[in-house]
KOLSELUM-84162 format. One record per residue: residue in three letters; x, y, z of N, C-alpha, C in turn. Coordinates in pm, whole numbers, padded with zeros to 5 digits, always signed. Last residue first. Layout:
N
AlaXYZXYZXYZ ...
This chain:
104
Unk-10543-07628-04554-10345-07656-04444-10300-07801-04449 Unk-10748-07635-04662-10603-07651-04760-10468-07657-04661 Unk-10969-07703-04510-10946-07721-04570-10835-07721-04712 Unk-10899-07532-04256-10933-07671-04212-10950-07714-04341 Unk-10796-07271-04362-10726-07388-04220-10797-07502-04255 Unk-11006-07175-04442-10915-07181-04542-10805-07307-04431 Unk-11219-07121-04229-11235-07255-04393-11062-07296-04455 Unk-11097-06971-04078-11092-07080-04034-11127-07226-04128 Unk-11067-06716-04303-10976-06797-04234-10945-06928-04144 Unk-11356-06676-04215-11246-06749-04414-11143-06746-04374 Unk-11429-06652-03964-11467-06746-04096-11398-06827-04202 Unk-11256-06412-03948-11280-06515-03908-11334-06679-03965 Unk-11352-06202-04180-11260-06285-04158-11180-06439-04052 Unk-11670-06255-04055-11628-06313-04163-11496-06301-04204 Unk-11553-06069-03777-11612-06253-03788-11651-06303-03944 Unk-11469-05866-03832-11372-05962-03809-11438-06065-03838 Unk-11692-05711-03989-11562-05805-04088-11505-05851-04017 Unk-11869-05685-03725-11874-05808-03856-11784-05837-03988 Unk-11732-05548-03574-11744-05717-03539-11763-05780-03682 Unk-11650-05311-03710-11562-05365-03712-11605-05563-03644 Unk-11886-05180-03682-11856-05189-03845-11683-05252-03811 Unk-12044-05200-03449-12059-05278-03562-11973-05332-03680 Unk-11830-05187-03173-11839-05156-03294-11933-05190-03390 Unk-12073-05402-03015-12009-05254-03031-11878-05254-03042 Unk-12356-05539-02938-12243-05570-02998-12178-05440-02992 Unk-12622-05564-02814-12462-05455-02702-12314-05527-02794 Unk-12758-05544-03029-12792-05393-02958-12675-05379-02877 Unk-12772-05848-03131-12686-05695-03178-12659-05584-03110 Unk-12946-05955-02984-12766-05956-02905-12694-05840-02983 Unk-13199-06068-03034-13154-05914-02945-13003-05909-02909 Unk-13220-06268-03189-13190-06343-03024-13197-06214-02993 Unk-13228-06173-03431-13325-06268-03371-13280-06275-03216 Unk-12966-06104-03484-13100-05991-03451-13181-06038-03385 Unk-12787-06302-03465-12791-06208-03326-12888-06131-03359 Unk-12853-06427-03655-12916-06499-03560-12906-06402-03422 Unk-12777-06232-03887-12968-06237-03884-13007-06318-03749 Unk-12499-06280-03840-12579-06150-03803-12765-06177-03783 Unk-12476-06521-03954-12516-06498-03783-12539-06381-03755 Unk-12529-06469-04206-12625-06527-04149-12641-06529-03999 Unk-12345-06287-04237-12458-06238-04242-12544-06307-04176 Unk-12092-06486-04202-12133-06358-04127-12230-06295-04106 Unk-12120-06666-04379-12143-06676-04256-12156-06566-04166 Unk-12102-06491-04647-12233-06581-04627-12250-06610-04459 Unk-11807-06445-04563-11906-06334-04562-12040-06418-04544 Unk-11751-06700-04608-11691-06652-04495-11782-06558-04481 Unk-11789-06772-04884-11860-06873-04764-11855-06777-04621 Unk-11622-06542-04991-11758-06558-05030-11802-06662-04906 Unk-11345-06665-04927-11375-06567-04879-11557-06532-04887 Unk-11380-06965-05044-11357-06928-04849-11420-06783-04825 Unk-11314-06877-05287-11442-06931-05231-11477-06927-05119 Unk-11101-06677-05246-11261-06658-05330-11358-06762-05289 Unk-10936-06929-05243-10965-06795-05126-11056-06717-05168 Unk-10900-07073-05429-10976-07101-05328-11028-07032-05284 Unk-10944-06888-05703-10868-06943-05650-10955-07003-05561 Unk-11128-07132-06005-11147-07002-05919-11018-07010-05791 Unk-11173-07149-06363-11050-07213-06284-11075-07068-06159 Unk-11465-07271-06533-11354-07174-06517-11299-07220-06354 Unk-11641-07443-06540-11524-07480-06707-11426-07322-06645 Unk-11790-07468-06359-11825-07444-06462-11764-07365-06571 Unk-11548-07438-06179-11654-07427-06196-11717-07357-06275 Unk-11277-07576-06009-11319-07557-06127-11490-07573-06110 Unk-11025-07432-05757-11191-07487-05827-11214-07452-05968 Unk-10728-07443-05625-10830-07410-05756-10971-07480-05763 Unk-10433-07411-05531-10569-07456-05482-10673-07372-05538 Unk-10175-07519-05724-10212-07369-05692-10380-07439-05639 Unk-09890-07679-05675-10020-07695-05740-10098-07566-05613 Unk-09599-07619-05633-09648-07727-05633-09782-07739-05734 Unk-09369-07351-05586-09518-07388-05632-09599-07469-05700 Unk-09191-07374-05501-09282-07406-05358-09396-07435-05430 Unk-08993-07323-05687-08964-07481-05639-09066-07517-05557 Unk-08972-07053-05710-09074-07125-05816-09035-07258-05757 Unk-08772-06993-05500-08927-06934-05500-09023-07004-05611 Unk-08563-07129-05592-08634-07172-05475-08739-07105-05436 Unk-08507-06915-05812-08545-07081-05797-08618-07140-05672 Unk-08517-06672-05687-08620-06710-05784-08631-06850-05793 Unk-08259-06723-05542-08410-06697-05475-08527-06686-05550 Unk-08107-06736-05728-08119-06879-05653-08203-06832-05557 Unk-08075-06518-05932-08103-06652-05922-08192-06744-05845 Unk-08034-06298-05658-08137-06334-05747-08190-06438-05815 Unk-07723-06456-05634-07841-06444-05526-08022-06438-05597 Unk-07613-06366-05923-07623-06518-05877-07738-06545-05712 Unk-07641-06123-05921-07730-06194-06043-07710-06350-05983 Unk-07435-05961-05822-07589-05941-05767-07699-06066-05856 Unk-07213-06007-05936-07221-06038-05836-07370-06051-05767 Unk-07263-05899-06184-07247-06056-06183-07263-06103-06038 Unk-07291-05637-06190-07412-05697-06193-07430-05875-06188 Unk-07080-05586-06005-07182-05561-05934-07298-05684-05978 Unk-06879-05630-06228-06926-05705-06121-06997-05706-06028 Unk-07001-05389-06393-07033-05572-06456-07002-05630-06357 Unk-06967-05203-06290-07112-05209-06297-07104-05365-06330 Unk-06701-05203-06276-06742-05197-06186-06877-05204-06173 Unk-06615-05168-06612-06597-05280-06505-06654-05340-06343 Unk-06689-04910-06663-06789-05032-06659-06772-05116-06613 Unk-06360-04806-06743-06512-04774-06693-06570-04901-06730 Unk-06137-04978-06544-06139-04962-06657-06330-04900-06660 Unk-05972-05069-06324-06022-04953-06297-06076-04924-06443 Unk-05868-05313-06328-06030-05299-06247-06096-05162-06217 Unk-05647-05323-06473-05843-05359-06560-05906-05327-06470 Unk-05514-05002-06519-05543-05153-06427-05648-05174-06477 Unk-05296-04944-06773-05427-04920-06719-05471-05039-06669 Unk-05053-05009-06908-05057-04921-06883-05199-04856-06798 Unk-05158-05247-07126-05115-05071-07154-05162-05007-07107 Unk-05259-05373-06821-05290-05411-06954-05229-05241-07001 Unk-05192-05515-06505-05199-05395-06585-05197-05434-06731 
């Protein structure tokens, strides 16, 4: 007791150990969240910095279309079904299997 008044009942006291208490977890999950980030997977082209996944993702679509043009040719579109869901899986497909075999 300090004159007569417990410190832990004093106003604000209770926001400052909250905020001391809450500030050391925060900390140490920001640290060990900036400790993963090694080197960020980047292309440089033509003097600008691209992520990967832009490139995967662009190759990924490129593949999609193109096997689209091989199922027109062969007649296989006609018993694909959905359309509008085979061909974003299979260019996510795609850029997900670039992104595996080249940055995992």
């Amino acid at each position: 007791m300090q004159n007569g008044r417990d410190i832990n009942t004093t106003p604000g006291s209770a926001s400052r150990r909250i905020l001391r208490v809450a500030t050391a977890p925060v900390s140490f999950a920001a640290a060990v969240m900036l400790a993963g980030c090694s080197r960020a997977p980047t292309f440089n082209i033509l003097g600008s910095f691209f992520p990967a996944w832009i490139l995967c993702s662009v190759i990924g679509i490129l593949l999609a279309v193109a096997l689209r043009l091989f199922f027109v040719r062969i007649k296989l579109e006609a018993q694909l079904k959905p359309l509008i869901l085979v061909y974003p899986c299979l260019a996510l497909f795609f850029t997900f299997t670039l992104w595996l075999l080249f940055f995992s």
